[in-house]
PAZAPA-4460 file (N, C-alpha, C; in steps of 0.05 Angstrom, whole numbers, plus 32768, in hexadecimal, padded with zeros to 4 digits):
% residues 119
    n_x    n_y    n_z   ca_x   ca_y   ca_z    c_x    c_y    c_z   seq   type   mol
   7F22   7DB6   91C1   7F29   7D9A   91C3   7F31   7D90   91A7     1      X     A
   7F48   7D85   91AC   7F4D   7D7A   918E   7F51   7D5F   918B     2      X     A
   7F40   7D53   9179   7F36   7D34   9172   7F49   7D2B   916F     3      X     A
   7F51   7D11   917B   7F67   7CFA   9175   7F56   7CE2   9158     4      X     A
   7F68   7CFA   9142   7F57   7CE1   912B   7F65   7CC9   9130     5      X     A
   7F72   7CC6   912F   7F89   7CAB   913B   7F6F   7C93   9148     6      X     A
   7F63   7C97   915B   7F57   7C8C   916A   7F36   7C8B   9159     7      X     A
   7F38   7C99   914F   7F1B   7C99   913A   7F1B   7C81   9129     8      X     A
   7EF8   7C7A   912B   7EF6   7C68   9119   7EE7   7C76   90FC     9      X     A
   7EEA   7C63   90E7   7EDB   7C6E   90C6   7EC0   7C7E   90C8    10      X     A
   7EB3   7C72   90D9   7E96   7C76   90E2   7E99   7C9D   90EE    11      X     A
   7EAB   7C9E   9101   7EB1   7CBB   910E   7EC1   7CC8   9100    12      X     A
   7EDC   7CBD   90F1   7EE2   7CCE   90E0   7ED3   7CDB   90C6    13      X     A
   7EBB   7CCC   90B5   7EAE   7CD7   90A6   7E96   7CE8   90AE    14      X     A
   7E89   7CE1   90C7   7E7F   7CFC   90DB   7E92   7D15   90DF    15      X     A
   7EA9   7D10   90E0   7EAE   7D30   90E9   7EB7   7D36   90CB    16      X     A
   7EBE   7D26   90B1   7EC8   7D3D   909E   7EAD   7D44   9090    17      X     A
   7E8E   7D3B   909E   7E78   7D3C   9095   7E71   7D5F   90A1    18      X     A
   7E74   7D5A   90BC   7E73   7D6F   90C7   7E87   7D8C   90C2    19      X     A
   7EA5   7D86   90BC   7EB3   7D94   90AF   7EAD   7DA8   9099    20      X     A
   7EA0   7D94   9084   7E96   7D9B   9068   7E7A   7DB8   9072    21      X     A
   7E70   7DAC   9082   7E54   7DBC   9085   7E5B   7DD6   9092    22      X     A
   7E6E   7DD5   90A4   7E7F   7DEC   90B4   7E90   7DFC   909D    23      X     A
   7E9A   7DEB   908D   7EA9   7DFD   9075   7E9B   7E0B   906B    24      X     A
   7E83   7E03   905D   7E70   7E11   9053   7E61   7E21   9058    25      X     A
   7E5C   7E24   906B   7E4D   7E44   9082   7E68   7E53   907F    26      X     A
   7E7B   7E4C   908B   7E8A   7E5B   9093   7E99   7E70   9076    27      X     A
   7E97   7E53   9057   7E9B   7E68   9040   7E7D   7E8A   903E    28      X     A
   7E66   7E78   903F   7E4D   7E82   9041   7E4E   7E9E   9056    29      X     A
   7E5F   7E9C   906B   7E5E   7EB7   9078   7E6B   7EC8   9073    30      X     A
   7E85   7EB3   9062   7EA2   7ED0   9055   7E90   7EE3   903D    31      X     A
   7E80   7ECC   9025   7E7A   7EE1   9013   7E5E   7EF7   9020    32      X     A
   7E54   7EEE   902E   7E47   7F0A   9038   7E4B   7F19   9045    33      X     A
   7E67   7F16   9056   7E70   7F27   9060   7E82   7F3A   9047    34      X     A
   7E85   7F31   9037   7E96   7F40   9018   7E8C   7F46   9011    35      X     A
   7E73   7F37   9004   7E59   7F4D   8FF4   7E59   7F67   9006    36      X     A
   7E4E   7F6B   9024   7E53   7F7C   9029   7E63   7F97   902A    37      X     A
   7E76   7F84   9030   7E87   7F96   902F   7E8D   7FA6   900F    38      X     A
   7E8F   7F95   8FFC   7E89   7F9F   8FDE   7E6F   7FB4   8FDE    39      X     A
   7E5D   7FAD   8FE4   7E42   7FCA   8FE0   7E4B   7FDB   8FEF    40      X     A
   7E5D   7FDD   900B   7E60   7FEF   901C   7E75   8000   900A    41      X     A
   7E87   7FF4   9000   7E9C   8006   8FEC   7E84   800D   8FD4    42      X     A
   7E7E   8001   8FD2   7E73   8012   8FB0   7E61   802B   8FBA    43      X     A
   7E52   8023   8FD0   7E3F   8037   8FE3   7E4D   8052   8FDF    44      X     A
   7E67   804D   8FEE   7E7B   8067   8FF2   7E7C   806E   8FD9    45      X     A
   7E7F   8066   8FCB   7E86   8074   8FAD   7E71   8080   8F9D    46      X     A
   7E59   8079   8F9E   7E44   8083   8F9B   7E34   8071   8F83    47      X     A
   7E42   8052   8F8B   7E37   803E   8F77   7E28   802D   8F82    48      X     A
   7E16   801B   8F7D   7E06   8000   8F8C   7E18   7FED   8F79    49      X     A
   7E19   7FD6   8F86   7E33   7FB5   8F76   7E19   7FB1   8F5E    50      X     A
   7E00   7FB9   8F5A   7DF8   7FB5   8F44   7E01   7FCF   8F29    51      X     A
   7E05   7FE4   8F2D   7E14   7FF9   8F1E   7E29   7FEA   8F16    52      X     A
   7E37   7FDD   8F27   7E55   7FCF   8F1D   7E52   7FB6   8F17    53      X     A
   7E45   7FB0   8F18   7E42   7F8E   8F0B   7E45   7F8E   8EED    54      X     A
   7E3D   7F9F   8EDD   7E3B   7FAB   8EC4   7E59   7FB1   8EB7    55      X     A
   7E6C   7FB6   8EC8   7E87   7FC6   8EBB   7E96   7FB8   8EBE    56      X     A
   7EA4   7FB6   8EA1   7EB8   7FA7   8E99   7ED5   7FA6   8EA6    57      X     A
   7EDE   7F92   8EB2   7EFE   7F93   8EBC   7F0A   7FA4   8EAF    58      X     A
   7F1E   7FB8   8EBA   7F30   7FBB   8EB0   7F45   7FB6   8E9B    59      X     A
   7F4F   7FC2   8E8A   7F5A   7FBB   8E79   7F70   7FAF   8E86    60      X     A
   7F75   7F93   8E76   7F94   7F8C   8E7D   7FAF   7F93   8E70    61      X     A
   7FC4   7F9B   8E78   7FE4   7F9D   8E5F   7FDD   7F8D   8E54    62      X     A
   7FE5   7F9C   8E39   7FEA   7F84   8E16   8006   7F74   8E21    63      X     A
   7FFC   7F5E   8E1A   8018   7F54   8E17   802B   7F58   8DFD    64      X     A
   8045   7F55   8E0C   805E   7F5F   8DF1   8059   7F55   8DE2    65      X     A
   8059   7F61   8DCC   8056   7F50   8DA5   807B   7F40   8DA2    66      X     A
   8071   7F39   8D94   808D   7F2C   8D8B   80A5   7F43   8D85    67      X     A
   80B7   7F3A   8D8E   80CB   7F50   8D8C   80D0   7F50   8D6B    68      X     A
   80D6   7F38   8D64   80E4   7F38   8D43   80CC   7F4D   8D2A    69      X     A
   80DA   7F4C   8D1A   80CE   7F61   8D06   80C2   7F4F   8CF8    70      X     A
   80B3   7F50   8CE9   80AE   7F40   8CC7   80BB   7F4D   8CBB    71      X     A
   80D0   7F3E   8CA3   80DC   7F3D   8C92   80CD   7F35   8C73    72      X     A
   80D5   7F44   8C60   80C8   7F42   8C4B   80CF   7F2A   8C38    73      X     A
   80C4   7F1A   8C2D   80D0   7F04   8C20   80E2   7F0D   8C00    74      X     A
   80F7   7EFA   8C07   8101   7F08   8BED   8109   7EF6   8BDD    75      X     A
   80FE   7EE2   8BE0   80F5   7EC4   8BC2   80DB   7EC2   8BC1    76      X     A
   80D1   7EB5   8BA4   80BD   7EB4   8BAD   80BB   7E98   8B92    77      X     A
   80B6   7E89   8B9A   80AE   7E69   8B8A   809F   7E72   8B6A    78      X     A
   80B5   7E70   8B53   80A1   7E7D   8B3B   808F   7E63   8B36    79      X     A
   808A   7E4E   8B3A   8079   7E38   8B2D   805B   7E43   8B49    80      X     A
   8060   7E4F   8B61   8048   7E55   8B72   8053   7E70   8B7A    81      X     A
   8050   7E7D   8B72   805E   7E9E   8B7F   804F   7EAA   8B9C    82      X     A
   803A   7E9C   8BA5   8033   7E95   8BC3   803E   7E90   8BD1    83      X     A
   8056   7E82   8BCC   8065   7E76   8BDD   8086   7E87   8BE0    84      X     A
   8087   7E98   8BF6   809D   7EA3   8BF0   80AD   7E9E   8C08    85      X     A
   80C6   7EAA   8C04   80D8   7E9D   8C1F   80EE   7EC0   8C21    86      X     A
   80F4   7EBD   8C3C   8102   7EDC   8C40   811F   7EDB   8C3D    87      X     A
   8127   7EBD   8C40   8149   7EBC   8C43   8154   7EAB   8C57    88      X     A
   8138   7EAB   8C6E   8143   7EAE   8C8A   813C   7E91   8C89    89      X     A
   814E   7E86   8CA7   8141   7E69   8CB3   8142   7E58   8C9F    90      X     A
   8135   7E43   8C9F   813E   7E24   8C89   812F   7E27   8C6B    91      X     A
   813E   7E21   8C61   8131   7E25   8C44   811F   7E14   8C43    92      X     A
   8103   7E22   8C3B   80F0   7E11   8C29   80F1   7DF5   8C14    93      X     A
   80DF   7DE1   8C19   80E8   7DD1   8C07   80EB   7DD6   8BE3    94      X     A
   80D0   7DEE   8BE1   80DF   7DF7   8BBE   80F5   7DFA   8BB8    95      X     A
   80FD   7E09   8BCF   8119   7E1E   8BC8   812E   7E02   8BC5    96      X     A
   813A   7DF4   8BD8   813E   7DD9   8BD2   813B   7DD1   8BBA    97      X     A
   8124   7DC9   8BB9   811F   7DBA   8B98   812C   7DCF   8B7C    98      X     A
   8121   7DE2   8B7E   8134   7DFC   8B6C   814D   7DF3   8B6C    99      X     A
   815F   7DF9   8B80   817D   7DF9   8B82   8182   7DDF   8B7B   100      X     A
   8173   7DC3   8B8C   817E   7DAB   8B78   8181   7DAE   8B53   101      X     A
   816F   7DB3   8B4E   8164   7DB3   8B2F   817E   7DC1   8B2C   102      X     A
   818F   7DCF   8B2E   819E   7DE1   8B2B   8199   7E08   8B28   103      X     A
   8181   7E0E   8B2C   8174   7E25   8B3A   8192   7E33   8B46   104      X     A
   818B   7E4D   8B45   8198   7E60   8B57   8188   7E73   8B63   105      X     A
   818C   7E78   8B86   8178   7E8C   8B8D   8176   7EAB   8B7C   106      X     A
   8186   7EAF   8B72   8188   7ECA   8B64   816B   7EC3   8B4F   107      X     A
   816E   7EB5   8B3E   8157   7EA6   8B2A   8135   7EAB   8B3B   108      X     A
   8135   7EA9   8B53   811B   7EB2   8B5A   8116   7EC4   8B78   109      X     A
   812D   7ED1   8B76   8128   7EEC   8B84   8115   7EFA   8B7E   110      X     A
   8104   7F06   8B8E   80EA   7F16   8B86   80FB   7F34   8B8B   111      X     A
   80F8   7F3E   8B62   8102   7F59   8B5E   80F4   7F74   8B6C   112      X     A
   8100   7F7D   8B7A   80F5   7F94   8B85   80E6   7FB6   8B6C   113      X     A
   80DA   7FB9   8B63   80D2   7FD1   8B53   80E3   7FE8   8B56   114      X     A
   80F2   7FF0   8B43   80FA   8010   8B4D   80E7   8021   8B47   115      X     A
   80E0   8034   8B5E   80D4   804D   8B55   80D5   805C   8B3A   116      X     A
   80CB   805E   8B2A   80C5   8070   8B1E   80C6   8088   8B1E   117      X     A
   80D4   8098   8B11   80E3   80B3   8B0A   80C7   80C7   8B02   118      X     A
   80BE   80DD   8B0A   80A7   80E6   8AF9   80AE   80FD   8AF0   119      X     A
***
């Protein structure tokens, strides 16, 4: 039989979603024991009790992809803070700016690479 809420008053509609709620809830209440079960019955077969496995860690998940781009080595480097270096790439730093206004050239604070040594 299916209820004509239409015809329902506040009083019967909050009775049945009273009753609803309580029906929901058994009825969640019988799925997980019927799963628990069914979970001990698989671990049973395997020759585990769900307390053996309660203990073990998920599975590992895939790493996610690293960044595709490389790091690039900087090849200025600010002589008044030599912390502060820049690679070339993307927008110039505001030093580098202030340098080149002053009349600066990037050549002037390129960070010199060492040559090896001959032995």
């Amino acid at each position: 039989m299916k209820p004509n809420l239409k015809k329902m008053n506040r009083k019967e509609l909050e009775k049945l979603k009273t009753d609803i709620d309580k029906a929901l809830s058994r009825v969640e209440e019988d799925e997980k024991k019927a799963a628990r079960l069914a979970a001990e019955k698989a671990a049973k077969a395997m020759g585990y009790s769900l307390d053996d496995l309660a203990d073990v860690k998920p599975a590992k998940r895939t790493p996610k992809k690293k960044d595709a781009r490389t790091k690039v080595a900087p090849k200025y480097a600010n002589p008044n803070a030599p912390e502060q270096t820049w690679t070339g790439r993307g927008r110039k730093p505001k030093w580098i700016e202030e340098h080149l206004a002053a009349g600066g050239k990037l050549e002037d604070i390129e960070i010199k690479k060492e040559q090896p040594t001959a032995s």
